[in-house]
TITIVO-781490 format. One record per residue (C-alpha): residue in one letter; x, y, z. Coordinates in steps of 0.2 Angstrom, whole numbers, padded with zeros to 4 digits, always signed. Layout:
N
AXYZ...
END
This chain:
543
X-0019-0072+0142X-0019-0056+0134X-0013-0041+0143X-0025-0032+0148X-0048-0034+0144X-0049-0037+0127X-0051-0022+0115X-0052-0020+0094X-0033-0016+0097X-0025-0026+0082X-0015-0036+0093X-0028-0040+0105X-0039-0047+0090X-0021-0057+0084X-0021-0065+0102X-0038-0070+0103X-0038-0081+0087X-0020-0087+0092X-0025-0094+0110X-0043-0101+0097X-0032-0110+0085X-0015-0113+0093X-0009-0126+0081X-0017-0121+0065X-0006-0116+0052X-0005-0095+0050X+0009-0092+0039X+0021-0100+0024X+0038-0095+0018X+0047-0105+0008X+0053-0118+0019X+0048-0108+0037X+0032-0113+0041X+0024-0105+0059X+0009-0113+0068X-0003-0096+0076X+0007-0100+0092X+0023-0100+0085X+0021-0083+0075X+0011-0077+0092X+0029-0083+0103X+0041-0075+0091X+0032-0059+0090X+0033-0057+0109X+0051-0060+0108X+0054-0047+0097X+0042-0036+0109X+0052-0041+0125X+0068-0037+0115X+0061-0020+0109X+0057-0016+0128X+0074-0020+0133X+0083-0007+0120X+0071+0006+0129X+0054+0006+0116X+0038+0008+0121X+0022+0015+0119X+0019+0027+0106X+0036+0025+0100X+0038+0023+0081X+0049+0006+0072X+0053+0009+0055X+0052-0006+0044X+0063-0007+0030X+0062-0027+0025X+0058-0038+0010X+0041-0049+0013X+0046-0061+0026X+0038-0066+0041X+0050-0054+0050X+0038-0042+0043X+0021-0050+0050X+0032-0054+0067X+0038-0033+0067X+0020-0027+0067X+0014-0037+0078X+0027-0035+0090X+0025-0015+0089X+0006-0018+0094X+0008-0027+0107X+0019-0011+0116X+0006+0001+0111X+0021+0004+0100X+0019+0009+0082X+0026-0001+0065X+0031+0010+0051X+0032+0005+0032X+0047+0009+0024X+0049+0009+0005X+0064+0000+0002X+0066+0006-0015X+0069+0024-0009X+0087+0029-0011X+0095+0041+0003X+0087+0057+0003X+0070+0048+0005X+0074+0037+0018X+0081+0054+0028X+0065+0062+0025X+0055+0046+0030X+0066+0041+0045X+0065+0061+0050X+0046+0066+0046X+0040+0049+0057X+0051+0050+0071X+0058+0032+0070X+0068+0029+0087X+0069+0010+0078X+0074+0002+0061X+0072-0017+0059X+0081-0017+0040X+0088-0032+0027X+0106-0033+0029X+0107-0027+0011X+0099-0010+0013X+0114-0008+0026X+0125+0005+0018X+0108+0017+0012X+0103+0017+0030X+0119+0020+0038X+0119+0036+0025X+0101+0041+0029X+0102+0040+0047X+0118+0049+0049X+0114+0062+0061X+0098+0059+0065X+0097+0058+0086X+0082+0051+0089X+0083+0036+0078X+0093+0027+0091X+0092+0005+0089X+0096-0005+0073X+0090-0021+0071X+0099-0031+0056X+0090-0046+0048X+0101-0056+0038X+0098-0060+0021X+0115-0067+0017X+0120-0052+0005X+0136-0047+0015X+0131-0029+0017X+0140-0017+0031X+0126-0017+0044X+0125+0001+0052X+0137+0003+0066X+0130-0004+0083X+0115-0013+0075X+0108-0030+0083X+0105-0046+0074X+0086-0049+0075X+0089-0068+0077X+0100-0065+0092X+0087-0051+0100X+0074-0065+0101X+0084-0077+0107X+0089-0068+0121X+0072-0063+0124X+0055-0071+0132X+0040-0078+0124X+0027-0073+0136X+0016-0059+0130X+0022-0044+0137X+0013-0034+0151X+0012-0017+0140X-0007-0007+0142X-0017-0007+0125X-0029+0002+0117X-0043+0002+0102X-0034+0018+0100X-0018+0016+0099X-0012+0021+0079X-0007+0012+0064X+0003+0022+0053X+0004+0019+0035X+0016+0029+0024X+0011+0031+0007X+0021+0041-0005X+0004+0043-0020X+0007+0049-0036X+0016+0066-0032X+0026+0074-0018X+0037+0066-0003X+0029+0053+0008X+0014+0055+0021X+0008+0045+0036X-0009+0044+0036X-0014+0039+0054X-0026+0029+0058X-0034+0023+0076X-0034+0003+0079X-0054+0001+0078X-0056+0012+0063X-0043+0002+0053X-0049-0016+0059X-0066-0012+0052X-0061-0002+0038X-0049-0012+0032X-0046-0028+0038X-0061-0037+0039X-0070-0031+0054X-0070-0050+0059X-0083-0056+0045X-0073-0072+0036X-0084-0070+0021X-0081-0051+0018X-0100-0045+0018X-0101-0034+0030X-0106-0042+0044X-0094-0036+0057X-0092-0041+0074X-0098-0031+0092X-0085-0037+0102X-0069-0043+0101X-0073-0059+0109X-0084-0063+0096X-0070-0064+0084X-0063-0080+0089X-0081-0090+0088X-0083-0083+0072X-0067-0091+0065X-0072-0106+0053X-0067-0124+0054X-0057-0123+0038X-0047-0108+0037X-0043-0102+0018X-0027-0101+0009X-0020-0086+0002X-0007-0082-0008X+0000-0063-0005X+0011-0056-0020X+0013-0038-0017X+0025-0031-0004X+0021-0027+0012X+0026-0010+0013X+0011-0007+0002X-0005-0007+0013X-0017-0015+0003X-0005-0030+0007X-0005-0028+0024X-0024-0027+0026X-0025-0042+0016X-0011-0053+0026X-0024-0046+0044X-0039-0049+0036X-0033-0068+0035X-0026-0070+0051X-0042-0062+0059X-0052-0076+0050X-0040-0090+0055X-0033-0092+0036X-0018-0095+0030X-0005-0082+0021X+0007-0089+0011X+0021-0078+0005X+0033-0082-0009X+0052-0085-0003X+0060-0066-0001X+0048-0059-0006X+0051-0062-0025X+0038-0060-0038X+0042-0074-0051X+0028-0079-0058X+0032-0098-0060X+0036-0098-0042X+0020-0091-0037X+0010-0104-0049X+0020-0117-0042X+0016-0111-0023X-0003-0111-0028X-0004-0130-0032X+0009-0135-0016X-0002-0125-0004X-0019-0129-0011X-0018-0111-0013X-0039-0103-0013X-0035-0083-0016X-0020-0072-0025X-0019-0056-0019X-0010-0044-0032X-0008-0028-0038X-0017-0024-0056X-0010-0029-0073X+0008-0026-0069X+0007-0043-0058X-0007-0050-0068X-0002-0049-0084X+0015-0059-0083X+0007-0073-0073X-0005-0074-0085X+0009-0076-0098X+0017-0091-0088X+0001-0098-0083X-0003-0098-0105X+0016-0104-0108X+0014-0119-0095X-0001-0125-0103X+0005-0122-0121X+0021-0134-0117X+0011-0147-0107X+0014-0145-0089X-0001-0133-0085X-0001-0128-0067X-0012-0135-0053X-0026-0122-0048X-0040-0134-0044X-0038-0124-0026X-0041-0108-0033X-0057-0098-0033X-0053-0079-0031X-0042-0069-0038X-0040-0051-0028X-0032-0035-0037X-0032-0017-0027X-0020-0002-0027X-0017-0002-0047X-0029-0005-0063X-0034-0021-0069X-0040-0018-0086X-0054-0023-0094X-0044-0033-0108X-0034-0043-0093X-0050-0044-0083X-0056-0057-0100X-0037-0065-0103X-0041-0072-0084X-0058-0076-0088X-0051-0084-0102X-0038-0094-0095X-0045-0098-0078X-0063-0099-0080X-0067-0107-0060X-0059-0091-0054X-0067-0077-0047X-0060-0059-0051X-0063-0048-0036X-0058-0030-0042X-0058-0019-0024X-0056-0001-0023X-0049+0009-0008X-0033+0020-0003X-0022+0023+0012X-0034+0037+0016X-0051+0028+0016X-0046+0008+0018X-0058-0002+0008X-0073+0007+0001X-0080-0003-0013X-0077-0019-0025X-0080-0028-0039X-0084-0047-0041X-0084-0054-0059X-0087-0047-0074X-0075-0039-0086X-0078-0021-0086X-0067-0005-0079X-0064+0003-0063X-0083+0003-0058X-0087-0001-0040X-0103-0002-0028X-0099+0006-0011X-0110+0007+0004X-0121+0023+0009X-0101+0029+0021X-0096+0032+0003X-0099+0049-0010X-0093+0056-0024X-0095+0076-0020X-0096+0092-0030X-0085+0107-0026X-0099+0113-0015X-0099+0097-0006X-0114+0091-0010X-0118+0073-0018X-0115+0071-0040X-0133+0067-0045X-0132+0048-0052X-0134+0049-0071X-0131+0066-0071X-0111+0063-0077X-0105+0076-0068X-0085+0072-0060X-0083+0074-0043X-0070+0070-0028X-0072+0052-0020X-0076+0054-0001X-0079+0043+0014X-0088+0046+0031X-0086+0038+0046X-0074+0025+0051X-0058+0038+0043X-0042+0041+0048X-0037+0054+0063X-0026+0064+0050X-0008+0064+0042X+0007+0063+0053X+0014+0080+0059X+0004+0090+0043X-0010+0100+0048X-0009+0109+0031X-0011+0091+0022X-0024+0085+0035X-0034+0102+0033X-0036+0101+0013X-0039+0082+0013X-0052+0078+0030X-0066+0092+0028X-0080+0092+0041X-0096+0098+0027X-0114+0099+0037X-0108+0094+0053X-0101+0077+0046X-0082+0073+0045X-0075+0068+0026X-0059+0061+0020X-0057+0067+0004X-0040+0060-0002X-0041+0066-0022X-0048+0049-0032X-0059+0059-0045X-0076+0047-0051X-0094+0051-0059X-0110+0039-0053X-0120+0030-0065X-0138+0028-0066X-0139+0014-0054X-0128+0021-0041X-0113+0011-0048X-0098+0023-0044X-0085+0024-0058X-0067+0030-0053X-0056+0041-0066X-0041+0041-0057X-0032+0054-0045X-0035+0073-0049X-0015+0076-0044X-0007+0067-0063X-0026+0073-0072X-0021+0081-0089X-0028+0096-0094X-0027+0101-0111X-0035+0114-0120X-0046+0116-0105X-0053+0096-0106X-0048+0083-0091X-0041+0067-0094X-0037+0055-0082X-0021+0043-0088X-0029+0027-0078X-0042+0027-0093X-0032+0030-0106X-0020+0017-0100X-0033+0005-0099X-0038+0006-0116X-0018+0004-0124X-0017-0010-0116X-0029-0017-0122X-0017-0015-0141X-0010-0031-0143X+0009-0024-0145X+0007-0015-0129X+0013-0024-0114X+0012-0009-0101X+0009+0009-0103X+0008+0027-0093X+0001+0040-0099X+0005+0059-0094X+0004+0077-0098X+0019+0086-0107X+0020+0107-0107X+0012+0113-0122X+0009+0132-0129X-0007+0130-0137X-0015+0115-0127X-0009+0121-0110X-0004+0101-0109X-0003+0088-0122X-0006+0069-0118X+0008+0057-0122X+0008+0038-0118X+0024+0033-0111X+0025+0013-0117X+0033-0006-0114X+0030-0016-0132X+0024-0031-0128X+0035-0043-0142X+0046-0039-0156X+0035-0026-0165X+0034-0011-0157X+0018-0002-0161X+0016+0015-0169X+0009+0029-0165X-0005+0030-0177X-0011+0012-0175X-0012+0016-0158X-0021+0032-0160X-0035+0024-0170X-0036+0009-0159X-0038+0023-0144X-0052+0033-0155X-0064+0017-0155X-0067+0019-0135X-0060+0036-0131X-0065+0054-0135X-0052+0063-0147X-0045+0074-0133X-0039+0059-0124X-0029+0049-0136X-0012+0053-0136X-0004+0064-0147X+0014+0058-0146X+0020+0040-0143X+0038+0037-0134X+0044+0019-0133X+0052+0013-0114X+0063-0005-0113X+0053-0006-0096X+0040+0004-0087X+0047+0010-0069X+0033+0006-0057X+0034+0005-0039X+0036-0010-0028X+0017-0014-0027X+0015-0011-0045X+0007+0007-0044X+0015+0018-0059X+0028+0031-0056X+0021+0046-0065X+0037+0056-0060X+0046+0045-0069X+0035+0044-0085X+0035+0062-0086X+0053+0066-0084X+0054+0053-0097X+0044+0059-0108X+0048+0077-0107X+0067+0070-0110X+0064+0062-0125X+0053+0075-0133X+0067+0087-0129X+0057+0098-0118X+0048+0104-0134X+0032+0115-0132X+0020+0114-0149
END
C-alpha cells in the first residue's frame, strides 16, 4: 500500500501503476532489465537509506549521474520522502557545481564515480551538503571523502515503501541553466507538473486528463509502448518524457551509460521493438539519420518496423531534417513539441515539414508589452505566455520570479522569454528567446531562424548564429559553423542561399568555421560559447 490516501504526488501516481502492473516490464539498460516492482523495491531502498543518513521531507538531493536507472531510482526515492531530487549538469566544471550545490541547498549528492574529484572541489566548504552517495562507473575516480557506495546503501536498506507523509504539493525542482546567466530552479508543485508535463494520466497524449489519482491505474492499457529516450536526464524534457511513460505503464529504454551512438540507438530500436525516440533536435537527429542512410547504403538497414513516432523538444528540428526523416523513414510520425522548464508542455507539432510552428490550447498567449494578446495575422512579435497550471516561482530569486511570473488582469502568467508572432489561424510561430535576439541597426533577429535555414546548405552540418559588437549596426550577425564534409562552405554561397528565405538584415555578414559545435548535453546550443568564439576569431573588431 501506499503511504498515505492517494494524491497527484508523483510518487503516489508511480505506486499506483506499480501495484497495477507489478511484473510488466518499466525500464531497459543495456543488460539490467527492472520489472515495475523491481524499480518500485529499489527505489524504496534508496528512500530507507536516505532516511537513515538523516533526509527528509523538504530536504534537497543533488543528482550528478549519467542516464542510468540510478537516475529514474534517485527521483523516485526523493518523492517518496517528500524529499526533493535536483538535476545537476554534469558537464559544469567547479565553480558551477559550487554555485549549484550552494544556490539549491543540497544536503545530498548521489554522483558517478568519475565526477569524483570536481565534486570533492566544489563542495569543499559547503556545511550543509553533508551525505555522498558514490555510484560506481568503473573509472577509478577518488570518491569524496566519507561518501557511501549506492549499491551497499541499498543493500543495507528495506524494500517496504517507507512511511513518509506526501503531498500534491510537495516540489519538483528543475535546474535549468537557458541560454545566459548561471543556473535557476524553477519550482514546480507535484499536481501542476504531472498535468503540465507529464501526461496528466492520458496514454494517448490528447488531453484527456484524469480526476483522481485512482483513475490512473484503470486507465493504463493492455500493451504498454516502447520508448527509446536519447537525451540526458538532467535535461527536463527527458525526464517528463521517461514519467510520461511510466504513468502510462510503457516501457523506457535507455541506451547503456547513457551514450549517444547513433548505431547503438538504431540497434536498441530493432532488439526492443522500440515504438517512440525521444531526442533533442538536429544535433541528435541529424547523425542518426546519417547511420540510419549509411546502414541501408552498405546493406544491413536497421529494423524499425516497431517505430511510429519520433519525438523532438528542447532544441530546433529544421525543416530540412524534418524532410530527410520523411524521406528515410516514411512509417514514422515526426511529433515537433514545444515547452520550457518554466511552462512544461504548451504546444506540438504532428507531421508535416515546416518550422517552429505550434497549435497550443486557450492556457497559452503570445502577449504585447502591455499584456494584452498579439492580434492573429496582425505579425506583430510578442512574449510567449501560459496561465494556469505554472510553476510556484524560482528557487530563492524573488527578483527572477517577479520579472518572469506577472499576475495581468487578475490572472497569474509565466512569461519565461520564448519570443513568437500568431498566424491567421491561430497557429503560434516561435522566433527563439529574446535573451541571444540580435539587434542590428535597430532590426531583431532571432538566431534559431537563421540557424534553421544554414542548415538546410548542404555543406553545413551544424550552425549557431550570434551577434558581434558593431559601431555602425549596434550588432552585426555572424554564423558560427561545423562543415558537414570536406568542403567547407563560403561565406558568400552561404549568404545567397540565406537571401532566398531570409530578409537581408538577417543573413549573416561574416562566416567563422568551428571543427565542432559546443552544445550542451541535451543538445541545446551554447551561445556563450559561440560568441566568445566568434568575437575571438574576428579579433574583437567593431565595423
Amino acid at each position: 500500500m501506499t503511504a498515505g490516501s492517494p494524491t497527484f504526488n508523483l510518487s503516489h501516481l508511480f505506486e499506483l501503476v506499480a501495484d497495477a502492473l507489478p511484473d510488466r516490464t518499466a525500464l531497459v539498460v543495456g543488460d539490467v532489465r527492472m520489472t515495475y516492482a523491481d524499480l518500485d523495491a529499489r527505489a524504496n531502498r534508496f528512500a530507507n537509506a536516505l532516511v537513515d543518513a538523516g533526509i527528509g521531507r523538504g530536504d534537497h538531493v543533488g543528482l550528478q549521474l549519467l542516464n542510468g536507472p540510478e537516475y529514474l531510482e534517485g527521483m523516485l526515492a526523493a518523492f517518496k520522502l517528500g524529499a526533493v531530487p535536483v538535476n545537476v549538469n554534469y558537464r559544469y566544471v567547479e565553480n558551477e557545481l559550487r554555485y549549484l550545490f550552494d544556490d539549491a541547498d543540497l544536503v545530498a549528492l548521489v554522483y558517478h564515480r568519475q565526477f569524483g574529484q570536481r565534486v570533492a572541489v566544489a563542495a569543499s566548504g559547503l556545511d550543509q551538503l553533508r551525505h555522498f552517495v558514490v555510484v560506481e562507473d568503473g573509472s577509478g575516480e577518488a570518491p569524496v571523502e566519507g561518501s557511501v557506495g549506492y549499491e551497499d546503501a541499498l543493500a543495507a536498506a528495506s524494500a517496504e515503501r517507507p512511511a513518509a507523509a506526501r503531498s500534491s504539493d510537495d516540489h519538483y525542482i528543475a535546474y535549468t541553466g537557458g541560454t545566459t546567466g548561471m543556473p535557476k530552479g524553477v519550482v514546480w508543485r507535484h499536481e501542476d507538473i504531472f498535468f503540465a508535463a507529464m501526461g496528466g494520466g492520458d496514454p494517448l497524449q490528447m488531453g484527456n486528463f484524469i480526476t483522481s489519482p485512482e483513475e490512473l491505474a484503470e486507465r493504463l492499457p493492455e500493451v504498454g509502448a516502447v520508448s527509446l529516450m536519447t537525451p540526458p536526464l538532467i535535461h527536463v524534457s527527458a525526464q517528463w518524457g521517461v514519467f510520461s511513460q511510466l504513468y502510462s505503464g510503457g516501457t523506457v529504454v535507455i541506451p547503456p551509460e547513457g551514450r549517444f551512438e547513433p548505431d547503438v540507438i538504431w540497434r536498441l530500436v530493432g532488439d526492443e521493438k522500440v515504438n517512440i525516440i525521444t531526442i533533442v533536435g538536429d544535433a541528435m537527429a541529424r547523425p542518426l539519420l546519417d547511420a540510419h542512410a549509411a546502414a541501408a547504403a552498405a546493406g544491413t538497414p536497421y529494423d524499425t518496423s516497431a517505430m511510429f513516432v519520433l519525438g523532438s523538444g528542447g532544441a530546433i528540428l529544421s525543416p530540412a531534417t524534418k524532410q530527410q526523416i520523411a524521406s528515410q523513414l516514411p512509417n514514422v510520425i515526426v511529433v515537433d513539441g514545444y515547452g520550457s522548464s518554466e511552462t512544461g508542455v504548451v504546444g506540438a507539432k504532428a507531421g508535416g515539414t515546416e518550422g517552429p510552428r505550434f497549435a497550443v490550447n486557450d492556457s497559452t498567449a503570445v502577449l504585447d508589452d502591455d499584456g494584452r494578446p498579439i492580434a492573429p495575422g496582425s505579425g506583430a512579435v510578442g512574449r510567449m505566455a501560459k496561465r494556469g497550471r505554472v510553476p510556484i516561482g524560482y528557487y530563492n530569486d524573488e527578483a527572477k520570479t517577479a520579472s518572469t511570473f506577472l499576475t495581468i488582469d487578475g490572472v497569474r502568467w509565466v512569461l519565461p522569454g520564448d519570443m513568437a508572432t500568431v498566424e491567421a489561424d491561430g497557429t503560434v510561430v516561435v522566433l527563439g528567446r529574446g535573451s541571444v535576439s540580435i539587434n542590428t541597426g535597430g532590426e531583431k533577429v532571432y538566431p534559431e531562424e537563421v540557424e534553421s535555414v544554414l542548415k538546410a546548405h548542404p555543406e553545413v552540418e551544424d550552425a549557431v548564429v550570434v551577434g558581434v559588437p558593431d559601431d555602425r549596426w549596434g550588432e552585426r550577425v555572424v554564423a558560427v559553423a561545423q562543415a558537414r564534409g570536406a568542403v567547407t562552405p563560403a561565406l558568400g554561397d552561404l549568404q545567397e542561399f540565406c537571401r532566398t528565405q531570409l530578409a537581408g538584415y538577417k543573413v549573416p555578414r561574416e562566416l567563422v568555421m568551428v571543427d565542432e559545435i559546443v552544445r550542451s548535453p541535451a543538445g541545446k546550443p551554447d551561445y556563450r560559447w559561440a560568441k566568445d568564439t566568434a568575437v575571438n576569431a574576428l579579433g574583437g573588431a567593431t565595423r
